[in-house]
C-alpha positions as CSV (number, residue, x, y, z in Angstrom):
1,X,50.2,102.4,158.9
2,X,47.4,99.9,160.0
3,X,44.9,97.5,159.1
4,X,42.4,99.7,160.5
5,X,39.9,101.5,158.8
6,X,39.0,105.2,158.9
7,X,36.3,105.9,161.5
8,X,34.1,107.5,158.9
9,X,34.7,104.9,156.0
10,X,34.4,102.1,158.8
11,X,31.3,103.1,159.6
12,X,30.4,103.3,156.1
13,X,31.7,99.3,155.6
14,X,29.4,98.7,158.8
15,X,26.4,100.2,157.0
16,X,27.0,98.3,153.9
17,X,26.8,94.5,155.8
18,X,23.5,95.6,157.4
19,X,22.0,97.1,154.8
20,X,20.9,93.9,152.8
21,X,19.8,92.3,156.4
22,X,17.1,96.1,157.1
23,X,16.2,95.4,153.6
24,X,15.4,92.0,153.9
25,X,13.5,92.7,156.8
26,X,11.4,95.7,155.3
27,X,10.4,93.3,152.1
28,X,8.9,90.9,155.4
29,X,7.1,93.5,157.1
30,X,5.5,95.1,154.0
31,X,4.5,91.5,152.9
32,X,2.6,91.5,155.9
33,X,1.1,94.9,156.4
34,X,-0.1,94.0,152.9
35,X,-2.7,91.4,154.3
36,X,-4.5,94.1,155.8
37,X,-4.8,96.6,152.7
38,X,-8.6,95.3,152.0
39,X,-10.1,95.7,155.7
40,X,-10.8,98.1,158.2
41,X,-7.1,98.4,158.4
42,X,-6.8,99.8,154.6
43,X,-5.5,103.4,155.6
44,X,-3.3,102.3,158.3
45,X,-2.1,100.0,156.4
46,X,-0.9,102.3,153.0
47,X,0.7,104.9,155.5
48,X,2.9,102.4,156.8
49,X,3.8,101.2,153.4
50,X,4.3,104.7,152.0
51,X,6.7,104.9,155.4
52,X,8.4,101.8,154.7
53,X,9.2,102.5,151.0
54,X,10.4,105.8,152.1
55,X,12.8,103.9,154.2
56,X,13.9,101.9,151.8
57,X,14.6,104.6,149.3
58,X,16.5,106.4,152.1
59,X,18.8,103.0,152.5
60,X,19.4,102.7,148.7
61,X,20.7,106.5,148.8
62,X,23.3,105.2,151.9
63,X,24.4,102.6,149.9
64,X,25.2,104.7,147.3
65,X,26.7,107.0,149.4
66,X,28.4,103.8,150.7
67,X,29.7,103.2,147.5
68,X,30.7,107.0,146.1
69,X,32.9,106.9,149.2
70,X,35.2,104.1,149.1
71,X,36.0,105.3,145.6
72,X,36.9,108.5,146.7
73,X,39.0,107.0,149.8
74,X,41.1,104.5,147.4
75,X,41.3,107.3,144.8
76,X,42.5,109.5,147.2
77,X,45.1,106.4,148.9
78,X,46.4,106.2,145.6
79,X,47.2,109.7,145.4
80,X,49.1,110.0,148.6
81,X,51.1,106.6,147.4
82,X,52.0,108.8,144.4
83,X,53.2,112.0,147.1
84,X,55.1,109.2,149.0
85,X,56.7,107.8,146.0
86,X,55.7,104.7,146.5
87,X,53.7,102.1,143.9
88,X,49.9,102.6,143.5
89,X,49.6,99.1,144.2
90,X,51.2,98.8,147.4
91,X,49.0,97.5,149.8
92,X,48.3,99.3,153.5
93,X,45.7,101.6,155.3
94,X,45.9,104.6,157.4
95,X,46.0,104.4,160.9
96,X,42.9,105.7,162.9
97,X,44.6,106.2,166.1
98,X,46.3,109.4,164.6
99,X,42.7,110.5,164.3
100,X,41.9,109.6,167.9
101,X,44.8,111.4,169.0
102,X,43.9,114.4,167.2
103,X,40.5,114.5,169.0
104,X,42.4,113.9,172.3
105,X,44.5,116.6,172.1
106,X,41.7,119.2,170.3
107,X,42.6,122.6,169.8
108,X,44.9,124.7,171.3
109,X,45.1,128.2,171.1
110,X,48.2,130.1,170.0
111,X,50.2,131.6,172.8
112,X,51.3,134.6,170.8
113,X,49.7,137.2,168.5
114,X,49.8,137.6,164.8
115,X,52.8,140.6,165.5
116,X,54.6,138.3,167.9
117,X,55.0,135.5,164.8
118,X,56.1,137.8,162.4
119,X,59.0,138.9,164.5
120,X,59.6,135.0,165.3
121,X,59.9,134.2,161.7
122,X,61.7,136.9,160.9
123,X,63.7,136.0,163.4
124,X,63.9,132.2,162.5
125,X,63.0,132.0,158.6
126,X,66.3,130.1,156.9
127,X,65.2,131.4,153.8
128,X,65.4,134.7,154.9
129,X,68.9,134.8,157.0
130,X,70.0,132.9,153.3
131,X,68.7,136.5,151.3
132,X,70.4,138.4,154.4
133,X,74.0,137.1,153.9
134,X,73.6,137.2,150.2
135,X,73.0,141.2,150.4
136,X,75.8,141.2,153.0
137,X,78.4,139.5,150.3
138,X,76.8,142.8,147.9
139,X,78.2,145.2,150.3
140,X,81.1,143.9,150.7
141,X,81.8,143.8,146.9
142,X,80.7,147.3,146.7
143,X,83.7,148.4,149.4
144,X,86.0,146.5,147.4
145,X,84.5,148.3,144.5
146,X,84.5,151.8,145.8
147,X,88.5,151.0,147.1
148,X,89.0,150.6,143.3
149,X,88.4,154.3,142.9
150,X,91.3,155.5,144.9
151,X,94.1,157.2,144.3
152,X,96.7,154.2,144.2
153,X,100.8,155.7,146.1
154,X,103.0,153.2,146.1
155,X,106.4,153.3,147.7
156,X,109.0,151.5,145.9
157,X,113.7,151.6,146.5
158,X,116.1,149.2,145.4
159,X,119.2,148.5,146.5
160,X,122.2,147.4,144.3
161,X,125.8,146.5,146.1
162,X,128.9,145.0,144.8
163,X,131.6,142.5,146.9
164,X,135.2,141.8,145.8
165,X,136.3,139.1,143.5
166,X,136.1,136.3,146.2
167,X,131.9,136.4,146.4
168,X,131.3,136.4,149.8
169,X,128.6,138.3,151.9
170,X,130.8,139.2,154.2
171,X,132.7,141.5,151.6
172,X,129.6,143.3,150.5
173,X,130.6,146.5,149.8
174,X,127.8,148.6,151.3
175,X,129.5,151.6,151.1
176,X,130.2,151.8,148.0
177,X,126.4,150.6,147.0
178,X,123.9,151.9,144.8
179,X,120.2,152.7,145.9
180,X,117.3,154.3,144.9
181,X,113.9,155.6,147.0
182,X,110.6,156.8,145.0
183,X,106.8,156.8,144.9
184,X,104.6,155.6,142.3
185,X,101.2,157.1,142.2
186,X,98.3,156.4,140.1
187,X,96.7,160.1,138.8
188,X,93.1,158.7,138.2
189,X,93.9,159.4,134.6
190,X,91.5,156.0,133.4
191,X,89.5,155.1,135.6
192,X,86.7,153.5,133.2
193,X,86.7,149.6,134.0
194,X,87.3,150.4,138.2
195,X,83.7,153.2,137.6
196,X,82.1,149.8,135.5
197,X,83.0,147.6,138.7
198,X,81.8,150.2,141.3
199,X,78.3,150.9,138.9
200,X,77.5,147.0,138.7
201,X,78.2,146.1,142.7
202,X,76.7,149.1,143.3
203,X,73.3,147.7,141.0
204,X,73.8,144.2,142.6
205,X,73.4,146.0,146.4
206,X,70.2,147.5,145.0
207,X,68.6,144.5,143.6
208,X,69.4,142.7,146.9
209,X,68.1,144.7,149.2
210,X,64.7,144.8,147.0
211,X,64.9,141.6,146.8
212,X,65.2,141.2,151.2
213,X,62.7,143.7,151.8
214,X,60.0,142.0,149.1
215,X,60.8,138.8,150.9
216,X,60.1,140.4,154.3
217,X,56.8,141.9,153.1
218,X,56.4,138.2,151.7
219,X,56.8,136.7,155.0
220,X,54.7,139.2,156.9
221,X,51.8,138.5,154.3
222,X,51.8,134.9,154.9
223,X,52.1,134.8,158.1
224,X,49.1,137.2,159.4
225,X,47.2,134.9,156.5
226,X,48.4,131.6,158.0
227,X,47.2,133.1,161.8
228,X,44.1,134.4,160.4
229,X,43.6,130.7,158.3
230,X,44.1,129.1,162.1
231,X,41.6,131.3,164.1
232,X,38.9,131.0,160.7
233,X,39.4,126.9,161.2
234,X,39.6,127.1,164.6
235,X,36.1,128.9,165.0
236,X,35.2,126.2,162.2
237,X,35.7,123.4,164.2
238,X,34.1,125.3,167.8
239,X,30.5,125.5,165.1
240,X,30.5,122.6,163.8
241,X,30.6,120.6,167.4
242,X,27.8,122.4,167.9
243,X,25.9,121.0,164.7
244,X,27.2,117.5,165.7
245,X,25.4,118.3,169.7
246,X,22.3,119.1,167.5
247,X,22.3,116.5,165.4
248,X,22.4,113.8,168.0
249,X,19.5,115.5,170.0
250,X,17.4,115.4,166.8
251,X,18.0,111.8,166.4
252,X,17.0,111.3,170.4
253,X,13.7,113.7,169.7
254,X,12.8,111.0,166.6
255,X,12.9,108.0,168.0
256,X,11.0,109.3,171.2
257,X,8.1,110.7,168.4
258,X,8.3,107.5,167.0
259,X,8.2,105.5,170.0
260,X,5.0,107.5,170.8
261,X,3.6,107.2,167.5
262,X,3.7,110.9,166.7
263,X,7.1,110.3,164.0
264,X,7.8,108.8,161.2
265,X,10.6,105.9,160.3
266,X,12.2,107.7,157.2
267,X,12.6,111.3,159.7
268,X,14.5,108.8,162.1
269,X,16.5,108.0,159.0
270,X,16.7,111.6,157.7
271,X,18.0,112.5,161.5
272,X,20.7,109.7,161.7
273,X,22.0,110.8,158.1
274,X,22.3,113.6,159.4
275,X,23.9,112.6,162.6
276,X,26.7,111.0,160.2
277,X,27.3,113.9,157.9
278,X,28.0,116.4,161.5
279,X,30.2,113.7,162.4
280,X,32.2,113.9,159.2
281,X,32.2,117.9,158.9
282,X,33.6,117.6,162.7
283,X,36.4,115.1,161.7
284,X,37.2,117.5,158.5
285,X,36.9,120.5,160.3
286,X,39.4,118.8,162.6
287,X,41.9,118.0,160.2
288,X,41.8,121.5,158.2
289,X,42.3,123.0,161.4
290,X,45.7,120.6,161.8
291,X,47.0,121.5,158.3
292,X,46.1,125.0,158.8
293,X,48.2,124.7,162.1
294,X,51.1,122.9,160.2
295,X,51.1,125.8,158.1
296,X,51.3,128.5,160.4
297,X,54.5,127.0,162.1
298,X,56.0,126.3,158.6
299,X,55.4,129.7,157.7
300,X,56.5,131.5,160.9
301,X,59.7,129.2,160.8
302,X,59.4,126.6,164.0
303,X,58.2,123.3,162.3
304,X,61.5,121.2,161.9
305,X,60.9,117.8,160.5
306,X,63.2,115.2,162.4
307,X,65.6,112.6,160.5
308,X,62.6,110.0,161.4
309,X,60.3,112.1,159.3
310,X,58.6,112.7,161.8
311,X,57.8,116.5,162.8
312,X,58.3,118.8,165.9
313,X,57.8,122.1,166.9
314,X,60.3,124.1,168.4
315,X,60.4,125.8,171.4
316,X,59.6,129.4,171.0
């Protein structure tokens, strides 16, 4: 956290301490373009008021803007307090470094195809080596089961020897002893509970392995949509640094036609507005491109978040 303010809100804050000085200033100038609506001036002189109101109307719509936006940043704040379960009234910023190193590092492209990360998480997904083992245990039970079913031969003798009246093992008289030798077999006579048992584990091994392979088919869905999310905000980001290169040559080509005398004040205006707004789109496109990013490696099974809370990806 920091003391910092966002780039885009900062700007916004920036705006918002100049805005009363350029209006200020435009109330002066119009007072004195005034003095020369009844002479040979007259025409000049309303086109430049008509250009000055029209600035001043665009400034009133940046304040508001101005305004709309820090409500939606400290709304927003207060909502990511809430996620971090901490008290809406705690007091802190974000830090705009974490922006700067975003735009430092930029976008990198995936070293492996959408195929390649399915067989990685499949490979890697703990949810899915948890449904694995779990279908494992089934089979297992279903052995057990199907052992149940058996014909049962037991071999069973007994021994039974006598000693003289002085008990002592070394008078044992063995020869003179009685013993038996027999099997005990089980004929499959009623066999009704052991069938239940079998029927049920065999059920359970069913379930599981519809339940692993829907999983699977789970995993492979969400992955090629988390790949395909990353290459859609990817390409996002690549068009809109092109609007932002546009932007800023439409706000060079204004003040050159209004240096000359062939532009207007409220197109400048119009042109940095819209300088601001690429700028913004860039930033968002920039951090849905992150998000989608953090996705994909949750989904494919290599984001591991570190006891710091901090996150890493692992190496592939």
């Amino acid at each position: 956290m920091s003391r910092h303010r966002p780039r885009g809100l900062a700007s916004r804050f920036f705006l918002a301490q100049t805005i009363v000085v350029i209006a200020s200033a435009a109330d002066r100038q119009m007072a004195h373009v005034r003095t020369f609506q009844n002479g040979q001036h007259s025409s000049d002189s309303q086109k430049i008021l008509n250009e000055i109101a029209a600035a001043k109307v665009v400034l009133l719509n940046a304040e508001q803007n101005m305004v709309s936006a820090r409500q939606r940043y400290e709304q927003t704040l207060d909502t990511f307090k809430i996620q971090l379960a901490l008290a809406t009234d705690t007091v802190f910023t974000l830090d705009p470094n974490e922006l700067n190193l975003l735009e430092e590092e930029g976008i990198k492209p995936i070293p492996y195809s959408a195929e390649q990360a399915i067989e990685i998480a499949l490979d890697r997904r703990l949810d899915l080596a948890n449904t694995a083992n779990q279908m494992e245990d089934t089979e297992r039970k279903l052995v057990l089961a199907a052992e149940g079913l058996g014909v049962q031969v037991n071999l069973v003798g007994s021994a039974n020897v006598g000693s003289t009246a002085d008990t002592d093992w070394t008078r044992l008289r063995f020869h003179e002893g009685a013993y038996a030798l027999g099997v005990e077999t089980d004929l499959l006579l009623d066999r009704k509970a052991q069938r239940n048992a079998y029927r049920k584990a065999l059920i359970t091994v069913q379930q599981r392995q519809r339940a692993y392979d829907e999983q699977v088919d789970q995993i492979k869905l969400a992955v090629r949509q988390a790949y395909r999310n990353l290459a859609e905000r990817a390409e996002s980001y690549r068009i809109q640094q092109l609007a932002l290169t546009l932007a800023r040559e439409r706000v060079e080509e204004e003040k050159l036609l209004l240096n000359i005398g062939r532009g207007t004040a409220r197109l400048l205006l119009d042109s940095e507005d819209a300088l601001v707004a690429a700028q913004d789109r860039v930033i968002r496109a920039l951090v849905d491109h992150t998000i989608a990013k953090l996705s994909f490696f949750r989904d494919v099974g290599v984001l591991q978040v570190k006891p710091d809370g901090m996150w890493e990806q692992n190496t592939l």
